[in-house]
C-alpha positions as semicolon CSV with decimal commas, in nm:
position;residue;x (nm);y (nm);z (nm)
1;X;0,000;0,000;0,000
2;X;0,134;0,311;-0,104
3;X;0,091;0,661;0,038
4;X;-0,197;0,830;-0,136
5;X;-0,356;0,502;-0,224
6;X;-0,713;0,461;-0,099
7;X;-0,883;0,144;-0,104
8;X;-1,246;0,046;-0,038
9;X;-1,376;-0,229;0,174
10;X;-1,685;-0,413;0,312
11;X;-1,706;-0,460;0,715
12;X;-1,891;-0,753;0,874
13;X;-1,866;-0,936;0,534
14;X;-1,726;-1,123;0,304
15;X;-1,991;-1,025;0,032
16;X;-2,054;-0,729;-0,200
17;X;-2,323;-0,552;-0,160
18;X;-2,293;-0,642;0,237
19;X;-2,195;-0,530;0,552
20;X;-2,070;-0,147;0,619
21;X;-1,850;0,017;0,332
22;X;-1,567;0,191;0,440
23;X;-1,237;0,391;0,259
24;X;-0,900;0,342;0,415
25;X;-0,652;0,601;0,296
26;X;-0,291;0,631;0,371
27;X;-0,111;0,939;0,440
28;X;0,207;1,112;0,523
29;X;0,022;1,374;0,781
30;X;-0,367;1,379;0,948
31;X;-0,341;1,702;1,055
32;X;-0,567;1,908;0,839
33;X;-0,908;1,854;0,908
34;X;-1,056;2,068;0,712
35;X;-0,872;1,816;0,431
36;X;-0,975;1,504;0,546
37;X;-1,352;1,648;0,594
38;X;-1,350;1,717;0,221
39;X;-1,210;1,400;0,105
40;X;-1,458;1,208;0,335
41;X;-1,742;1,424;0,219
42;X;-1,632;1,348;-0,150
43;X;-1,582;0,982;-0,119
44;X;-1,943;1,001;0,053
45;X;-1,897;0,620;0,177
46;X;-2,040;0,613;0,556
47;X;-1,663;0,587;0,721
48;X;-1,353;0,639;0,563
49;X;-1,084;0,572;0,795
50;X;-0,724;0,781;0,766
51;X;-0,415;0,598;0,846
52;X;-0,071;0,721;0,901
53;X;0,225;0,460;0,938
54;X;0,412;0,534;1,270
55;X;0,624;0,234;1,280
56;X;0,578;-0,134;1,146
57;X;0,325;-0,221;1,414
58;X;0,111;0,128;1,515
59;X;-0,050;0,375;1,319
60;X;-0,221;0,661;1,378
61;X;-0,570;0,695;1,283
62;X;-0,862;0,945;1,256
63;X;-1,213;0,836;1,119
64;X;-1,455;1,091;0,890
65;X;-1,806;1,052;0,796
66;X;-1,921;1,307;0,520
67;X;-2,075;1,507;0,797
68;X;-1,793;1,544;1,049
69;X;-1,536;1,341;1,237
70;X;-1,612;1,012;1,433
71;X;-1,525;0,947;1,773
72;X;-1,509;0,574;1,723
73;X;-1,535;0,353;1,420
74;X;-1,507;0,009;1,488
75;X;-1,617;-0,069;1,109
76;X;-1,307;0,156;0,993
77;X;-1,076;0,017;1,204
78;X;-1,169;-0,363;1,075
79;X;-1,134;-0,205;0,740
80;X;-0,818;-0,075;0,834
81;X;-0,675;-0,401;0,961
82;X;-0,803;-0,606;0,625
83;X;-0,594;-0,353;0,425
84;X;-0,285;-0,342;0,597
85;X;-0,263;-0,702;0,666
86;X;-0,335;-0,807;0,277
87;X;-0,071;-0,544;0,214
88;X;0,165;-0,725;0,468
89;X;0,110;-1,121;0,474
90;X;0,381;-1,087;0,778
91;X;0,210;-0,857;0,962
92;X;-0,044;-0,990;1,259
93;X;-0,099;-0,748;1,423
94;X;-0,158;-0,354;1,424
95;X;-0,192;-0,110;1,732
96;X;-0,439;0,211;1,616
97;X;-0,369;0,531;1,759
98;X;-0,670;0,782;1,855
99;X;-0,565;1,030;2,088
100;X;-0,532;0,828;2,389
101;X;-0,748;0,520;2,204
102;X;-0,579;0,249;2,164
103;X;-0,755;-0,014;1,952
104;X;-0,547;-0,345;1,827
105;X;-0,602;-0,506;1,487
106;X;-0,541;-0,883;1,467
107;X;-0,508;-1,129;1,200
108;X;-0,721;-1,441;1,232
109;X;-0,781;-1,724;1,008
110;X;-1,180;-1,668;1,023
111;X;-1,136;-1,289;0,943
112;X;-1,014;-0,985;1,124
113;X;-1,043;-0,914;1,509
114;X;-1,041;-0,548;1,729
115;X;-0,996;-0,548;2,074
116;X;-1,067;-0,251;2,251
117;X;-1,228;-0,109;2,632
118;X;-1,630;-0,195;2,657
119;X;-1,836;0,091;2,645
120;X;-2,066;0,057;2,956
121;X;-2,449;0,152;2,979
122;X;-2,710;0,235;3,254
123;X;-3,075;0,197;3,282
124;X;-3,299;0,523;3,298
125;X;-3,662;0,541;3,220
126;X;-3,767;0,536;2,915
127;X;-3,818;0,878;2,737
128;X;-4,165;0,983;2,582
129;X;-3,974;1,050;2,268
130;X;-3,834;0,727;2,228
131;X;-4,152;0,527;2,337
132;X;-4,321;0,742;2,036
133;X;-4,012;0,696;1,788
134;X;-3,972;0,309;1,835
135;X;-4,382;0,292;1,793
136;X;-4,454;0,106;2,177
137;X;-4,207;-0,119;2,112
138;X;-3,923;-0,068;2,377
139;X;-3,919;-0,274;2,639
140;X;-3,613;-0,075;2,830
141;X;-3,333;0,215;2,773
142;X;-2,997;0,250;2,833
143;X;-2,768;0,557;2,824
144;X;-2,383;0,570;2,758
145;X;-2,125;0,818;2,638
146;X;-2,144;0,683;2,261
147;X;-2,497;0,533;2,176
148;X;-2,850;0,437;2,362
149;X;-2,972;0,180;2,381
150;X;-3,314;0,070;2,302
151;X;-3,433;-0,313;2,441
152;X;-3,661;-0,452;2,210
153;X;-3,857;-0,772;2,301
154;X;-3,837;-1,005;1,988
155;X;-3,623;-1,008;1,697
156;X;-3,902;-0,955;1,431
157;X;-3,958;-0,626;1,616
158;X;-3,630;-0,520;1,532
159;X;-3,596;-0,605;1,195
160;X;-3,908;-0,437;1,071
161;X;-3,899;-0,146;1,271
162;X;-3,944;0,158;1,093
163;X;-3,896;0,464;1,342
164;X;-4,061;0,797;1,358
165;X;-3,837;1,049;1,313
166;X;-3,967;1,344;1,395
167;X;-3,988;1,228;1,749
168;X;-3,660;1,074;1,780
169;X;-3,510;1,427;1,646
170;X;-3,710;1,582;1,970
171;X;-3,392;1,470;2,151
172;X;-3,027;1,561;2,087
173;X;-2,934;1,165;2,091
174;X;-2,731;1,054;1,819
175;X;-2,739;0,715;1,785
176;X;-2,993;0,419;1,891
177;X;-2,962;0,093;1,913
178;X;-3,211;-0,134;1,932
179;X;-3,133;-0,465;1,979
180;X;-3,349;-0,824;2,154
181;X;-3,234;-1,197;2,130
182;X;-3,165;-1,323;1,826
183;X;-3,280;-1,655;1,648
184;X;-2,959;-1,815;1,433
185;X;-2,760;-1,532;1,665
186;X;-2,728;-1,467;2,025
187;X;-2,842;-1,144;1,973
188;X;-2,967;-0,894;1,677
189;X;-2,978;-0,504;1,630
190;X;-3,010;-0,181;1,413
191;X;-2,866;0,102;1,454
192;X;-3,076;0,419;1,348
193;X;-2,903;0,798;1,308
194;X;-3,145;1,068;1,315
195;X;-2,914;1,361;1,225
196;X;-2,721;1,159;0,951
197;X;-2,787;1,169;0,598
198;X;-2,746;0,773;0,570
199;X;-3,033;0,784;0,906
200;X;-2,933;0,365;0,980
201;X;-2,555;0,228;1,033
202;X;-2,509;-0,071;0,815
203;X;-2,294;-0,262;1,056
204;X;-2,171;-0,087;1,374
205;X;-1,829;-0,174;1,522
206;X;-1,863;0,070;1,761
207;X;-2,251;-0,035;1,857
208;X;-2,051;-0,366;1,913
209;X;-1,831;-0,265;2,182
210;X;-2,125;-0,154;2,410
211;X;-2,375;-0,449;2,323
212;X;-2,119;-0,707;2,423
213;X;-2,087;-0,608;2,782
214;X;-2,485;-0,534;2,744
215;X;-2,545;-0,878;2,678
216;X;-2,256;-1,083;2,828
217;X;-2,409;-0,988;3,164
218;X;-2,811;-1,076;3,043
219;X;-2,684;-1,424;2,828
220;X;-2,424;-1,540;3,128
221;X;-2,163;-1,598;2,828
222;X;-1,846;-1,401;2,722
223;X;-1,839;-1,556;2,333
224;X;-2,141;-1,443;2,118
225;X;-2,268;-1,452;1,805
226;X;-2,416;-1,097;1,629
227;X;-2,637;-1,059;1,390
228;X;-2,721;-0,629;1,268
229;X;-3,033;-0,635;1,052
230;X;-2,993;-0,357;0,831
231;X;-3,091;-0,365;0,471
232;X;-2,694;-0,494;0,408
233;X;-2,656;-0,644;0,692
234;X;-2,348;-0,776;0,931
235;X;-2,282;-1,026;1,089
236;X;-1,933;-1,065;1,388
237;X;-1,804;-1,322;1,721
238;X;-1,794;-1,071;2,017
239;X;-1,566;-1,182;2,290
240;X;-1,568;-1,014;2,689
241;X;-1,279;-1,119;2,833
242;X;-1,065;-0,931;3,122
243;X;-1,284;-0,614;3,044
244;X;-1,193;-0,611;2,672
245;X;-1,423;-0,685;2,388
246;X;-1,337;-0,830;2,077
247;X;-1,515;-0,812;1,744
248;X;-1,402;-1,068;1,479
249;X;-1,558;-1,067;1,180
250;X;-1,551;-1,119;0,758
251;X;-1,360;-0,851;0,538
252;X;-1,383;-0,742;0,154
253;X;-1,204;-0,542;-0,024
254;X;-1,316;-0,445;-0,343
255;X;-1,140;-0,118;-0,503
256;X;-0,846;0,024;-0,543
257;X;-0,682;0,341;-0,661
258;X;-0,487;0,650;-0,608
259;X;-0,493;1,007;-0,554
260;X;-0,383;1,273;-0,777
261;X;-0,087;1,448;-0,655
């Protein structure tokens, strides 16, 4: 992979027209924002991930959506891995650096795996909004410092759910997840944007690292199967072990080309 090269890749999938698409660009410098806001806007993909190569084994990373910079991608930073480990058939693993975030890359033979901190949630009561935006159909709600949250009490609820809008953009939130048991999964989910242009995430790393403490702790089990029921759909193995989760899941990378100087 050379610098200036940007290559485009499905998360949560080994299929195209599946899982989350994502952009992983290499760079000499991620300093300019304003730069890396217009090329994200302009490849208009939901995540495109910057990378910039601070020795063999960490690189510094910084994630943009075409609306503004993400906090936490865990999509982009599976993407991420898949490209620098096809790139490297030596490499096995990859330290990402975010500010003080450190997530690690790893190769494995069924795919990719991240291992990063759980993101924790708490119960509240359930908001008017959100009782009107999920239609009567959650069961409980759960705050945290990236997503909510929203417990669901079948799968078929989730997968046809179709939200109201208007009444979910009553609150600042800006991400749900809803989420309930799952059938051929130990669990399923959506995750639903109200002030995004793409309104639903296609396959949520990130949505990951808070549902697999969430539901460790319900199932009694620290290996799980996850299935997101978006219209592309994702599917990972979440691991809680020693207060780390890992998500290991299917890569694809499709495209390939270059920048003009």
């Amino acid at each position: 992979m050379n610098r200036g090269d940007f290559i485009l890749v499905n998360a949560f999938t080994g299929h195209l027209a599946k899982g989350n698409q994502c952009c992983v660009l290499l760079l000499d410098d991620l300093a300019d924002s304003q730069r890396l806001q217009d090329l994200a806007a302009d490849f208009n993909l939901p995540a495109t991930s910057f990378i910039r190569r601070m020795d063999a084994h960490n690189y510094q990373v910084r994630w943009f959506a075409p609306e503004g910079e993400i906090n936490l991608c865990g999509h982009g930073t599976i993407a991420a891995s898949a490209v620098l480990f096809e790139a490297d058939p030596s490499l096995d693993e990859i330290s990402f650096h975010y500010g003080e975030v450190i997530l690690l890359g790893k190769r494995e033979v069924s795919g990719v795996a991240i291992t990063g901190t759980p993101i924790l949630s708490a119960e509240v009561e359930i908001p008017s909004h959100v009782l009107t935006g999920f239609k009567g159909k959650a069961a409980a709600y759960y705050t945290s410092r990236n997503k909510d949250i929203v417990l669901f009490e079948n799968a078929d609820d989730v997968c046809s759910m179709n939200p109201d809008w208007n009444a979910l953009r009553k609150s600042n939130t800006f991400a749900y997840v809803v989420t309930a048991t799952g059938d051929d999964s130990d669990f399923v989910s959506r995750v639903f944007l109200p002030y995004v242009s793409f309104l639903e995430d296609q396959a949520s790393g990130s949505a990951h690292m808070l549902l697999t403490p969430f539901w460790s702790e319900r199932l009694a089990k620290n290996e799980m199967k996850a299935h997101q029921l978006s219209k592309r759909g994702g599917r990972m193995s979440c691991g809680y072990h020693d207060n780390l989760v890992t998500l290991t899941a299917e890569t694809l990378i499709f495209g390939q080309e270059s920048l003009i100087p």
